[in-house]
N, CA, C and O atoms as a DFTB+ gen file, in Angstrom:
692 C
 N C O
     1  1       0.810      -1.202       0.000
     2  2       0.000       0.000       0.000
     3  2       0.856       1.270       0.000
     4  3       0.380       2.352      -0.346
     5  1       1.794       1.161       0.290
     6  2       2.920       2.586       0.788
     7  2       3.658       2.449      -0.669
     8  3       4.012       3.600      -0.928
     9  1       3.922       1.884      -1.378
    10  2       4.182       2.121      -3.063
    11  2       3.238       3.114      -3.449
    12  3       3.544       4.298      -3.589
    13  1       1.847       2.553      -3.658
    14  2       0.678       3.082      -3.880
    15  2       0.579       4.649      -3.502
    16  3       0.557       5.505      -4.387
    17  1       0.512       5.019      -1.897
    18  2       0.841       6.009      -1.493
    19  2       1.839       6.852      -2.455
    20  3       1.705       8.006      -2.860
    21  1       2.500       6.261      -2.608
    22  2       3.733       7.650      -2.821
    23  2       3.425       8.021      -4.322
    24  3       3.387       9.105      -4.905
    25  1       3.219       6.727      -4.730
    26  2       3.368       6.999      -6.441
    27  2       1.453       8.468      -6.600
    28  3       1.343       9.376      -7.424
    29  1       0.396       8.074      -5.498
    30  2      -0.281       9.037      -5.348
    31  2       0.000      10.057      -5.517
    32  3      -0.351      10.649      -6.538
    33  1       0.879      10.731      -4.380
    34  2       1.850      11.882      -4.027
    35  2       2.340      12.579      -5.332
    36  3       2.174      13.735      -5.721
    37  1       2.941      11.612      -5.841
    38  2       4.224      12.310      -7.337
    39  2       3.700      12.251      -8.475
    40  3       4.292      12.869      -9.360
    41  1       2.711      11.669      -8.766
    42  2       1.703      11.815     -10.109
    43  2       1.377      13.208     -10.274
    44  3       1.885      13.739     -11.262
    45  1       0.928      13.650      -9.820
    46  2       0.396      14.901     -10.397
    47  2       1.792      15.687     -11.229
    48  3       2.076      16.017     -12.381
    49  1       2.384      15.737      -9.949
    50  2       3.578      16.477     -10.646
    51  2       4.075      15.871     -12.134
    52  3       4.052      16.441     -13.225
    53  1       4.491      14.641     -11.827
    54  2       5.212      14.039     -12.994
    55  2       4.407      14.142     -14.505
    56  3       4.967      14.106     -15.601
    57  1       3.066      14.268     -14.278
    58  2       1.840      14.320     -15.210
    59  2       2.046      15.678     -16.225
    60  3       1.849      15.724     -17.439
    61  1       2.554      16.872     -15.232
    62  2       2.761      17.595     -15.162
    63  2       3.803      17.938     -16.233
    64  3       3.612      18.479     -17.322
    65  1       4.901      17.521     -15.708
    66  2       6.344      17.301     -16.829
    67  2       6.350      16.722     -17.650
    68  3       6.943      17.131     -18.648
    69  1       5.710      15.498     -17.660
    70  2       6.256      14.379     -19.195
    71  2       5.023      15.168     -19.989
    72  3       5.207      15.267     -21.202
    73  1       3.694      15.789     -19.428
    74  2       2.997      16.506     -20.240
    75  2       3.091      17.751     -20.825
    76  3       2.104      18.469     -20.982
    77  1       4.207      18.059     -21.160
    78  2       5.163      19.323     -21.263
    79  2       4.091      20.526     -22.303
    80  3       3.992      21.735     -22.095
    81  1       3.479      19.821     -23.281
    82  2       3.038      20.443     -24.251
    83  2       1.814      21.715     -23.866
    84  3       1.579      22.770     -24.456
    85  1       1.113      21.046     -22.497
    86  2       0.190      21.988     -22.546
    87  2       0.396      22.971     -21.470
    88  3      -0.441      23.587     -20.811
    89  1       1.711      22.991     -21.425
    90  2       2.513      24.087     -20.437
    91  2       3.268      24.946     -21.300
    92  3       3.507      26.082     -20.888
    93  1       3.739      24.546     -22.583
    94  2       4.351      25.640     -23.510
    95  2       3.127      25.959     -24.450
    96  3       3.372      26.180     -25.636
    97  1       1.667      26.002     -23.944
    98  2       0.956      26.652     -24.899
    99  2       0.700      27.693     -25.148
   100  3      -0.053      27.891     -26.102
   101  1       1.224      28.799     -24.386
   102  2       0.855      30.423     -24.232
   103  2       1.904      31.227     -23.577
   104  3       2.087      31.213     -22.360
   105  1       2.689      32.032     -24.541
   106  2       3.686      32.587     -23.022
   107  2       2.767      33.946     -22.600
   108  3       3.361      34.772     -21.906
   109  1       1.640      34.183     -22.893
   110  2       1.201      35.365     -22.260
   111  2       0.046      35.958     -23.119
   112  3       0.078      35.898     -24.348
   113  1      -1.264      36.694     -22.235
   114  2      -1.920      37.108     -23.328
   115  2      -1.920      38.280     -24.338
   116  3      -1.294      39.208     -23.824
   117  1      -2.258      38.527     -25.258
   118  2      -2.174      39.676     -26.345
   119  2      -2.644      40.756     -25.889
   120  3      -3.464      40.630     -24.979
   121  1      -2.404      41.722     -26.208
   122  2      -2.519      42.950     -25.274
   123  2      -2.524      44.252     -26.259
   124  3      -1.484      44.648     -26.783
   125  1      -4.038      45.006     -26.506
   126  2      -3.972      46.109     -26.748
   127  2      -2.952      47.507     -27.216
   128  3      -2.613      48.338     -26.373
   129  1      -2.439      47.628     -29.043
   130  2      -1.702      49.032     -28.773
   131  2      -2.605      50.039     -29.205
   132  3      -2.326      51.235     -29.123
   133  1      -3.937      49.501     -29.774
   134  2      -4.630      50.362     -30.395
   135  2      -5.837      49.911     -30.286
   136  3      -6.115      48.738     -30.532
   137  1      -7.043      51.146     -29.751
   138  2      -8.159      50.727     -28.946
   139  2      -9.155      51.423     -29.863
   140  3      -9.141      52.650     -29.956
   141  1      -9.950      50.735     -30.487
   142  2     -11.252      52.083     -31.483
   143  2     -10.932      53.264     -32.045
   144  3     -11.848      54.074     -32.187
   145  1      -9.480      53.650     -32.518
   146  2      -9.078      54.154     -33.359
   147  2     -10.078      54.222     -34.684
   148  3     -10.230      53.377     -35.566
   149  1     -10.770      55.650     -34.504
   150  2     -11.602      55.772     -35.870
   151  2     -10.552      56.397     -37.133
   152  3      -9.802      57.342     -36.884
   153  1     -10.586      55.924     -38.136
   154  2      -9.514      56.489     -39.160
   155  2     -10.387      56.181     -40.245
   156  3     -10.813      55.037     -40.407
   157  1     -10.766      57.407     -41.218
   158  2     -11.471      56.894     -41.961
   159  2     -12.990      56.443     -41.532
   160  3     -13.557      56.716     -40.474
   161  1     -13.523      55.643     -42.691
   162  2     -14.688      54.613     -42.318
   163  2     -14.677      53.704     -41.504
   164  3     -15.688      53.027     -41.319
   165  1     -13.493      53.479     -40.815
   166  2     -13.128      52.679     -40.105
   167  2     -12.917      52.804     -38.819
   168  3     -12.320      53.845     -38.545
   169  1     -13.210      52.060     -37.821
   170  2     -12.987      51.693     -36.582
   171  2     -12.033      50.678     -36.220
   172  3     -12.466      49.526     -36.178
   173  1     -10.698      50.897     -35.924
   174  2      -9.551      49.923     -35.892
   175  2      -9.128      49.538     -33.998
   176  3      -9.056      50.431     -33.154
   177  1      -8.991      48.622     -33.812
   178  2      -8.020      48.206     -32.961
   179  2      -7.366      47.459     -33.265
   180  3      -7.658      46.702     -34.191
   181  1      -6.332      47.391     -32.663
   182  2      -4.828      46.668     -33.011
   183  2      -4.564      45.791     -31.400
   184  3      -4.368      46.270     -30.283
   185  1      -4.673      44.119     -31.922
   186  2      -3.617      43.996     -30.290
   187  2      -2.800      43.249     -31.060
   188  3      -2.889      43.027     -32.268
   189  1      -1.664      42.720     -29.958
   190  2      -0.697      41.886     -30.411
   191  2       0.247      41.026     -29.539
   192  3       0.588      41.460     -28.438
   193  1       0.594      40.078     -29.888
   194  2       1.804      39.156     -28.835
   195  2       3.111      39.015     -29.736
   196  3       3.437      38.311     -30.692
   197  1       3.768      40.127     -28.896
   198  2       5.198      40.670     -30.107
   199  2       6.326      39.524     -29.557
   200  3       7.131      39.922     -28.716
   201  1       6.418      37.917     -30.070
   202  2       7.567      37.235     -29.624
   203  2       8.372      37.638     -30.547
   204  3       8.021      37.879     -31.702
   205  1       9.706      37.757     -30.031
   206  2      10.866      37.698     -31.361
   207  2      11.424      36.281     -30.625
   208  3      11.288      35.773     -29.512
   209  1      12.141      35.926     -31.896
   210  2      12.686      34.953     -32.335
   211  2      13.999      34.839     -33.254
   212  3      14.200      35.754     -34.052
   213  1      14.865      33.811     -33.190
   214  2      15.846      33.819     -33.705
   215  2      16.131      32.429     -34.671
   216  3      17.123      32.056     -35.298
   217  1      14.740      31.842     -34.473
   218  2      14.879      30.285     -35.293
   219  2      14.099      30.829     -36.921
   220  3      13.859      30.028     -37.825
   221  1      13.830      32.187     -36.995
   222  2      13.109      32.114     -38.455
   223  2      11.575      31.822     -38.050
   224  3      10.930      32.200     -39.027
   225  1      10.813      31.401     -37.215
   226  2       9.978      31.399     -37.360
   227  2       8.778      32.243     -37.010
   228  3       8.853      32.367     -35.788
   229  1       7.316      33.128     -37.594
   230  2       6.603      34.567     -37.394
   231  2       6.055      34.019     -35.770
   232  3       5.291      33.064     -35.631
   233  1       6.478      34.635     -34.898
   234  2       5.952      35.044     -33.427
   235  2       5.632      35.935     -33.548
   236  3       4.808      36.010     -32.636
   237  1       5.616      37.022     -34.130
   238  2       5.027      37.901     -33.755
   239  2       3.449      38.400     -34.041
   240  3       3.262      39.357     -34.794
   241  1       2.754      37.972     -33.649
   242  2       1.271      37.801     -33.845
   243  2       0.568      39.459     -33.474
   244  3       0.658      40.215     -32.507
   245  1      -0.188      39.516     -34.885
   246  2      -1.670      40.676     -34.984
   247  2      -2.947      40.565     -35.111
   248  3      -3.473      40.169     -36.151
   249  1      -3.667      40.947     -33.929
   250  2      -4.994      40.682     -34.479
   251  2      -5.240      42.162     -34.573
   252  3      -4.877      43.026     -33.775
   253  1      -6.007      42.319     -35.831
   254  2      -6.857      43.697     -36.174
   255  2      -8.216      43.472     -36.257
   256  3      -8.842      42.676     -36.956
   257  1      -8.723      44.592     -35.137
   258  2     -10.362      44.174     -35.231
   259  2     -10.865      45.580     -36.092
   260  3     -10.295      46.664     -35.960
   261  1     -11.881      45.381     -36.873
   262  2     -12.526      46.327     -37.632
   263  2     -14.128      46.670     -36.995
   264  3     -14.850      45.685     -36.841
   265  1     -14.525      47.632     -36.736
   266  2     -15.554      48.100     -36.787
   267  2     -16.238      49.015     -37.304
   268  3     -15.655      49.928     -37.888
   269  1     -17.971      48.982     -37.191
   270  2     -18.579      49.706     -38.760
   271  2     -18.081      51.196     -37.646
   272  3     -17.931      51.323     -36.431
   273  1     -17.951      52.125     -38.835
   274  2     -17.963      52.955     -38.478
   275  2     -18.205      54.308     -39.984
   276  3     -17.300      54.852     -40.617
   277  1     -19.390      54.457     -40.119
   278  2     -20.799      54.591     -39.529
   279  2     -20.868      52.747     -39.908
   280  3     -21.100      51.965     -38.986
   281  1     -20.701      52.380     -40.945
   282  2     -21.060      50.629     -41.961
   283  2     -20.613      49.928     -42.022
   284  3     -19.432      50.133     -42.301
   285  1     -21.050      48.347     -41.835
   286  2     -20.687      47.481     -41.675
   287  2     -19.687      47.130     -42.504
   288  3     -20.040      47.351     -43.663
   289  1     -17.802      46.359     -42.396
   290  2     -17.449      46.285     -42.880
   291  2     -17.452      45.230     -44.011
   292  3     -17.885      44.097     -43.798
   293  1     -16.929      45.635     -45.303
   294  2     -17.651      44.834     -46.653
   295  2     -16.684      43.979     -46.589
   296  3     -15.594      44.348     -46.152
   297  1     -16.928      42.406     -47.096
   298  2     -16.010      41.346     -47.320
   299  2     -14.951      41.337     -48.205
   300  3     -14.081      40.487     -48.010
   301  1     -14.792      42.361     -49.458
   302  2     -13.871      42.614     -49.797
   303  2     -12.788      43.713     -50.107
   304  3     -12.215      44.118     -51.118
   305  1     -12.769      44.124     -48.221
   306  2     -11.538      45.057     -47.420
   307  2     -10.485      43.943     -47.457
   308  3     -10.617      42.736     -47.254
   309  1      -9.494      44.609     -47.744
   310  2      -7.982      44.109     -47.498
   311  2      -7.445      44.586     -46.392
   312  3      -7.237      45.798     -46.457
   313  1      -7.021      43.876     -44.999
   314  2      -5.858      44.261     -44.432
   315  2      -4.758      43.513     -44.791
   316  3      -4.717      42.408     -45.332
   317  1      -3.418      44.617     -44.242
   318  2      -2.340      43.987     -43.978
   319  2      -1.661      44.982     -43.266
   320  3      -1.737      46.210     -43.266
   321  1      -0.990      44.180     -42.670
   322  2       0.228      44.466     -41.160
   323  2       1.674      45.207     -41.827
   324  3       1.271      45.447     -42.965
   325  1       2.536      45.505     -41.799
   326  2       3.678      46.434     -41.892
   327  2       4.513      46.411     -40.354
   328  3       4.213      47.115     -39.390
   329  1       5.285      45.720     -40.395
   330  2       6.038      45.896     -38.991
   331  2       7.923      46.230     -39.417
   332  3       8.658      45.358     -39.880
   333  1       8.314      47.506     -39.147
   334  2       9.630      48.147     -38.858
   335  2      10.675      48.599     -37.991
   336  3      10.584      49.708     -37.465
   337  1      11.748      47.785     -37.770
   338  2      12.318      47.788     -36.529
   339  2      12.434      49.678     -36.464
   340  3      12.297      50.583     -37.287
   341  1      12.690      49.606     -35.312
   342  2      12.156      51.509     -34.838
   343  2      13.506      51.939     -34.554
   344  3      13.714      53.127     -34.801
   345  1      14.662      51.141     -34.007
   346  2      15.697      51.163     -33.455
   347  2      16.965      50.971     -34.524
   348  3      18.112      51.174     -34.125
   349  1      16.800      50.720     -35.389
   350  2      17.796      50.241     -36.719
   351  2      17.339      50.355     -37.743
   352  3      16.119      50.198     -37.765
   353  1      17.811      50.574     -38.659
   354  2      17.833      50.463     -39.887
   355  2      17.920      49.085     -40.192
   356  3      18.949      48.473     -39.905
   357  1      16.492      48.243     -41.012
   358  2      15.827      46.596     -41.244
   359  2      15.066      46.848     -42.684
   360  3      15.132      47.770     -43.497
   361  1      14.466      45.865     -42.648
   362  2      13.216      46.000     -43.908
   363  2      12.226      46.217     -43.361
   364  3      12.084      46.219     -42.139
   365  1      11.461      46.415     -44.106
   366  2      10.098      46.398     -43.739
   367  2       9.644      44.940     -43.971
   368  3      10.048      44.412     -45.007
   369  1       8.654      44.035     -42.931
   370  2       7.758      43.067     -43.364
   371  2       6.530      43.244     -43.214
   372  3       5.974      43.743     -42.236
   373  1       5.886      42.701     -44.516
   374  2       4.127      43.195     -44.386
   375  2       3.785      41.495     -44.612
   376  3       4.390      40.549     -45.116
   377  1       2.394      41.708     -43.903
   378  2       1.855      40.427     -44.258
   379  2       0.447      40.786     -44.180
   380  3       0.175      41.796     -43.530
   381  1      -0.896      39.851     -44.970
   382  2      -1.625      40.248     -44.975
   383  2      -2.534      39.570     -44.141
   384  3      -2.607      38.341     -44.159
   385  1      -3.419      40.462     -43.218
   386  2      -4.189      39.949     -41.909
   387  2      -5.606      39.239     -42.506
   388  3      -6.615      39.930     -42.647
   389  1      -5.596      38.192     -42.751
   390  2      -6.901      36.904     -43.137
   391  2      -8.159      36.738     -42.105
   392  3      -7.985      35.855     -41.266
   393  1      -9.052      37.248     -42.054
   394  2      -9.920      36.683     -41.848
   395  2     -10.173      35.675     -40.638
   396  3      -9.551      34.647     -40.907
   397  1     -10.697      35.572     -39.663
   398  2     -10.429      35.053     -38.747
   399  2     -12.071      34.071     -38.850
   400  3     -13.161      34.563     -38.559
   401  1     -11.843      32.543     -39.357
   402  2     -13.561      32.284     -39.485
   403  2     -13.704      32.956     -39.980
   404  3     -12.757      33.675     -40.301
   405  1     -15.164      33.255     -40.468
   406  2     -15.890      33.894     -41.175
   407  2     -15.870      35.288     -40.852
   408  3     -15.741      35.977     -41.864
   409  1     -15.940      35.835     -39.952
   410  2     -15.738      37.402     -39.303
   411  2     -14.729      37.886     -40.462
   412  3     -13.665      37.384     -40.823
   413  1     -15.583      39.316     -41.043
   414  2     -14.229      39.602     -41.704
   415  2     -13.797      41.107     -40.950
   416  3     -12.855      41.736     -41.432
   417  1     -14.393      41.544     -39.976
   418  2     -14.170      42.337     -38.998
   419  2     -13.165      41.498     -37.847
   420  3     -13.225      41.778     -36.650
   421  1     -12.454      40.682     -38.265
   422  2     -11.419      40.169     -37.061
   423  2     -10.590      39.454     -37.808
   424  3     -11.088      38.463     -38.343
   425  1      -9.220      39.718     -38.039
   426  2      -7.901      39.693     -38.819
   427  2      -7.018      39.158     -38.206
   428  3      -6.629      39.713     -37.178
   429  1      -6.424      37.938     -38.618
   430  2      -4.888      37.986     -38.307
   431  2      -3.735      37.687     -38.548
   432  3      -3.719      36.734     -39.327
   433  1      -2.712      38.032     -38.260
   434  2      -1.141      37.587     -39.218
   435  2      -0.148      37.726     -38.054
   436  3       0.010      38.476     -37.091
   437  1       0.424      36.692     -38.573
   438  2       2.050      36.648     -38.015
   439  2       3.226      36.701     -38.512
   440  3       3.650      35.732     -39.143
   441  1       3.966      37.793     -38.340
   442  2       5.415      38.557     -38.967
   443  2       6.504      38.407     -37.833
   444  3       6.550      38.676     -36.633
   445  1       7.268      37.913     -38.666
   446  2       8.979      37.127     -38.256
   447  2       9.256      38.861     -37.325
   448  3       8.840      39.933     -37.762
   449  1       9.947      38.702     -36.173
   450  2      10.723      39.673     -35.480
   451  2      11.625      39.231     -34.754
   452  3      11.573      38.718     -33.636
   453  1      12.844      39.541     -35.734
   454  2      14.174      39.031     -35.564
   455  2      14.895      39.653     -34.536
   456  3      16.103      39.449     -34.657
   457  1      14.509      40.518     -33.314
   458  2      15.643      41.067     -32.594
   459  2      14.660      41.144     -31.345
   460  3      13.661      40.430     -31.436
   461  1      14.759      41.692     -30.517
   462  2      14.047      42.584     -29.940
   463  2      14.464      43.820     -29.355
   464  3      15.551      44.214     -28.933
   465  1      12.957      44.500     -29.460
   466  2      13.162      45.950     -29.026
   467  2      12.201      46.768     -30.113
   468  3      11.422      46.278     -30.931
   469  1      12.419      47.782     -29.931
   470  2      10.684      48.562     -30.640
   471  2      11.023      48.663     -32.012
   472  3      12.106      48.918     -32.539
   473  1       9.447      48.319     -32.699
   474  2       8.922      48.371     -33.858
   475  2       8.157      49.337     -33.982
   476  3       7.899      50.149     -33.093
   477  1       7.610      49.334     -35.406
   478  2       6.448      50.225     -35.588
   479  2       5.657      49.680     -36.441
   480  3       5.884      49.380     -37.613
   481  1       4.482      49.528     -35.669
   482  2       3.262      48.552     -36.709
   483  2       2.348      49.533     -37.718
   484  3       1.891      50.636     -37.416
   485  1       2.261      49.104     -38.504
   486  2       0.946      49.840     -39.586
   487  2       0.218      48.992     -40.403
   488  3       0.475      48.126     -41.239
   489  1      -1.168      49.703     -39.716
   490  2      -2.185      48.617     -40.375
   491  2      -2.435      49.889     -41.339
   492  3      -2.517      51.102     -41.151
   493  1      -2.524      48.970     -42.545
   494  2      -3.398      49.471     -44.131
   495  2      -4.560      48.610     -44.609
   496  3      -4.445      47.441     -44.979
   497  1      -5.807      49.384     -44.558
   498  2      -6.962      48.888     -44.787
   499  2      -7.224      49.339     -46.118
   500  3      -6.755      50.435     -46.426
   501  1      -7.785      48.796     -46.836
   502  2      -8.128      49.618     -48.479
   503  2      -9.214      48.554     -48.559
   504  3      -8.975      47.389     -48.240
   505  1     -10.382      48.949     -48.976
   506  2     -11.785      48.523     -49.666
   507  2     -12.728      49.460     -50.603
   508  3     -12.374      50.491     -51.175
   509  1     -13.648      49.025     -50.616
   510  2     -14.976      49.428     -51.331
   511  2     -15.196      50.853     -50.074
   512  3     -15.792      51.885     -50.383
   513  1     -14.716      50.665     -48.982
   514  2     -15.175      51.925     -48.282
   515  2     -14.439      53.126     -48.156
   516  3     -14.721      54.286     -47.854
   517  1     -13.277      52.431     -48.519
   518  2     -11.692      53.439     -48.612
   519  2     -11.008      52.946     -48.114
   520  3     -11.227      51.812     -47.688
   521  1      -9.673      53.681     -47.911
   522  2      -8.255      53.587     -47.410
   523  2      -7.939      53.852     -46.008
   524  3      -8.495      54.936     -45.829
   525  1      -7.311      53.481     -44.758
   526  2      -7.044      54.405     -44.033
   527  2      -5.673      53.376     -43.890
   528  3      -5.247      52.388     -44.489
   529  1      -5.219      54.282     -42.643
   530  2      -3.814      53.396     -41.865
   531  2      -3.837      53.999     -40.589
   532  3      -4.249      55.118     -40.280
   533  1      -3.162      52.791     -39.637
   534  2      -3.196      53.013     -38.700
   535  2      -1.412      52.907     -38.400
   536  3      -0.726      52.136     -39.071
   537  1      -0.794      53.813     -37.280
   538  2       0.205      52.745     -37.056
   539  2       0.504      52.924     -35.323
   540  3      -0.135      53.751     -34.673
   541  1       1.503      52.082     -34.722
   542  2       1.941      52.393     -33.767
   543  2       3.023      51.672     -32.984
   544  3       3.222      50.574     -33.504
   545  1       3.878      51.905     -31.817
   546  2       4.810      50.937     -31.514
   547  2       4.430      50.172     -30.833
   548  3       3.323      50.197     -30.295
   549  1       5.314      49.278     -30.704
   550  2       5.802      47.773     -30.588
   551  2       6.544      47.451     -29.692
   552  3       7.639      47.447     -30.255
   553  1       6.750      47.097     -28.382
   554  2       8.213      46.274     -28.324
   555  2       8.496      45.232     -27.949
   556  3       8.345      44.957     -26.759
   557  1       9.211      43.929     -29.228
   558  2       9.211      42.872     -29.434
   559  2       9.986      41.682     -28.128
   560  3      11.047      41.478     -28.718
   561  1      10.060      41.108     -27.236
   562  2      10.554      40.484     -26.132
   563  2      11.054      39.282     -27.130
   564  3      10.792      39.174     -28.328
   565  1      11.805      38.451     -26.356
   566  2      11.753      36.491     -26.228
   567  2      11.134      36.170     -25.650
   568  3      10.843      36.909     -24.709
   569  1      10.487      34.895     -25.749
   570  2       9.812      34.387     -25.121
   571  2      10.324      33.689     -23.716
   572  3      10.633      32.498     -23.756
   573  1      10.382      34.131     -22.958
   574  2      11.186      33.754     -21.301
   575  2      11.089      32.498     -20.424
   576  3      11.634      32.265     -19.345
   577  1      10.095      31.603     -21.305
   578  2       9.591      30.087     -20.631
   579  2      11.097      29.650     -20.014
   580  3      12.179      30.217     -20.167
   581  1      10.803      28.578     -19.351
   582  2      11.920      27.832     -19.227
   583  2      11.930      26.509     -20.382
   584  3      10.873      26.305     -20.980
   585  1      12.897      25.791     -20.628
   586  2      12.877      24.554     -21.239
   587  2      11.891      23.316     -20.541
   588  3      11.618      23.207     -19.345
   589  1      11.614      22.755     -21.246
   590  2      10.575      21.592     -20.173
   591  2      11.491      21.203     -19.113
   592  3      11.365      21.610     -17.958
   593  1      12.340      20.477     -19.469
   594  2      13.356      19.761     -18.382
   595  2      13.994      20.232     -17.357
   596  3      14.484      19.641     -16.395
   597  1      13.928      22.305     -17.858
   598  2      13.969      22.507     -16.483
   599  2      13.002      22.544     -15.691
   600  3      13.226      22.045     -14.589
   601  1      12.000      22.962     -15.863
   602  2      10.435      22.837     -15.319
   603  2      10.901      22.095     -14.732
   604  3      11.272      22.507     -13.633
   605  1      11.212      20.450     -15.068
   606  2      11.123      19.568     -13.962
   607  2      12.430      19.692     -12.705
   608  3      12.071      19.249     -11.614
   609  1      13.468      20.085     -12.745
   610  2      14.356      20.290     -12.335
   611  2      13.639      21.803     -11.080
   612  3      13.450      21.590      -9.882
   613  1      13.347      23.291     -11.803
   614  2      12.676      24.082     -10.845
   615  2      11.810      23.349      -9.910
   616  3      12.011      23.557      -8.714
   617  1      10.606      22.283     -10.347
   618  2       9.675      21.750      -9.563
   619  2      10.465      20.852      -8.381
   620  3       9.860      20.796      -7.310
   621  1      11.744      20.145      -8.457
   622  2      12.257      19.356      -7.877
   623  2      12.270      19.814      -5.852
   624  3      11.811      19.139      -4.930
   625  1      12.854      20.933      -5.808
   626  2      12.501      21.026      -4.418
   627  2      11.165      20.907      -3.856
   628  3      10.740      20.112      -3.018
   629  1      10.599      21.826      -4.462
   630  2       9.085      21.448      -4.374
   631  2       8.301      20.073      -3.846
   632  3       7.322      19.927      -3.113
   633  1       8.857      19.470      -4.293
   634  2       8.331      17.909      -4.681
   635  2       8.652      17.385      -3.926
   636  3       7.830      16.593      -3.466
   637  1      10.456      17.452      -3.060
   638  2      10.712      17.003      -2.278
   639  2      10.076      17.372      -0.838
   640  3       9.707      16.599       0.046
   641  1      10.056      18.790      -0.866
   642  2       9.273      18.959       0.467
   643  2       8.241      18.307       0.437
   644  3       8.018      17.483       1.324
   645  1       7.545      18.476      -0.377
   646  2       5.882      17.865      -0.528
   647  2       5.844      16.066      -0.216
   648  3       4.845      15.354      -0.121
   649  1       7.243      15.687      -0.110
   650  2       7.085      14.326       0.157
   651  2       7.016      13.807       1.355
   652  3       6.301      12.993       1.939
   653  1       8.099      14.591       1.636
   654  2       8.728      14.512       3.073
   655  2       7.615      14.924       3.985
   656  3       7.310      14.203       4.935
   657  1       6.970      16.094       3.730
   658  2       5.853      16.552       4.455
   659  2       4.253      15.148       4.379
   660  3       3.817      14.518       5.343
   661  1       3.981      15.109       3.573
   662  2       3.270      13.648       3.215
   663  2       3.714      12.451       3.855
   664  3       2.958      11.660       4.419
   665  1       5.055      12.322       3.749
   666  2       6.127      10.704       4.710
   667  2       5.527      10.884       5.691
   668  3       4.843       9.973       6.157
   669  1       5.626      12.430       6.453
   670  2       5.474      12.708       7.961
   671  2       4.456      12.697       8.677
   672  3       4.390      12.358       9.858
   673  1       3.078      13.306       7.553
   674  2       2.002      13.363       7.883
   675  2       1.079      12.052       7.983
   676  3       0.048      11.963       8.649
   677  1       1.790      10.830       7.005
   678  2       1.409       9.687       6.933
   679  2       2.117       8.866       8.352
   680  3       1.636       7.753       8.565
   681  1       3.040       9.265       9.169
   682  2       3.741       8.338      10.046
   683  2       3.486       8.485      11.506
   684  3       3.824       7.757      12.439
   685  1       2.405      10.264      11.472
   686  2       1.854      10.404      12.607
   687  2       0.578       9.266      12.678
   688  3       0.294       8.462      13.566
   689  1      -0.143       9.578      11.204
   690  2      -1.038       8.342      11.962
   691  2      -1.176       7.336      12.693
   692  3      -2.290       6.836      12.851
């Protein structure tokens, strides 16, 4: 029964670690640079989760929400994103913000940001209702997780107290 016991005890945790995946699912939520910005026919907000990266691959995520402003927006508005390091001399990368589901009032794209430190975003809308742009800064982080394996390694004291405290609490009985 005292196998039983312990392996009780350390499951969760261990569940925890070898289940690594649904612990690197989010390093944080997206966060507002631009709030009902009327420009134009348009009603824009801008949020975003600015990861930079150094493996090549787009972290840096935009959602653009559109609202009518006075009219509902028509299905064939184009956005796209424009992101420019603010701090150096880079390229410009644009990508174009798709449709999120069917909503075509909710946009989004993800553009590579190779360094970190401030950008400058610009949204360009062009349709049947007109043109506007929006833009504003940025500033791009790493993503700060730990590696899984350390996870398990940080959790390790933890675990041990939690045992020892459990050994003890089981030996008063």
């Amino acid at each position: 029964m005292k196998p039983l016991r312990r392996f009780a005890a350390v499951a969760p945790t261990l569940a925890l670690v070898l289940c690594g995946r649904v612990t690197e699912a989010h390093s944080g939520p997206p966060y507002p640079i631009v709030t009902d910005q009327v420009t134009g026919p348009y009603r824009v907000s801008l949020w975003t989760d600015p990861d930079a990266t150094d493996d090549g691959s787009a972290a840096g995520r935009f959602w653009v929400m559109l609202g009518p402003a006075p009219k509902e927006v028509p299905a064939a508005t184009r956005v796209s994103v424009t992101i420019q390091p603010a701090d150096r001399s880079g390229k410009a990368l644009t990508g174009d913000a798709l449709p999120i589901g069917s909503d075509v009032g909710r946009r989004f794209v993800a553009l590579l940001m190779d360094h970190e430190g401030p950008y400058r975003a610009i949204v360009t809308i062009d349709g049947p209702l007109g043109r506007a742009e929006v833009q504003a800064p940025v500033d791009a982080t790493y993503d700060l997780r730990p590696r899984r394996a350390l996870l398990g390694l940080f959790l390790l004291p933890f675990i041990l107290i939690g045992f020892v405290w459990i050994k003890l609490f089981l030996k008063r009985r």
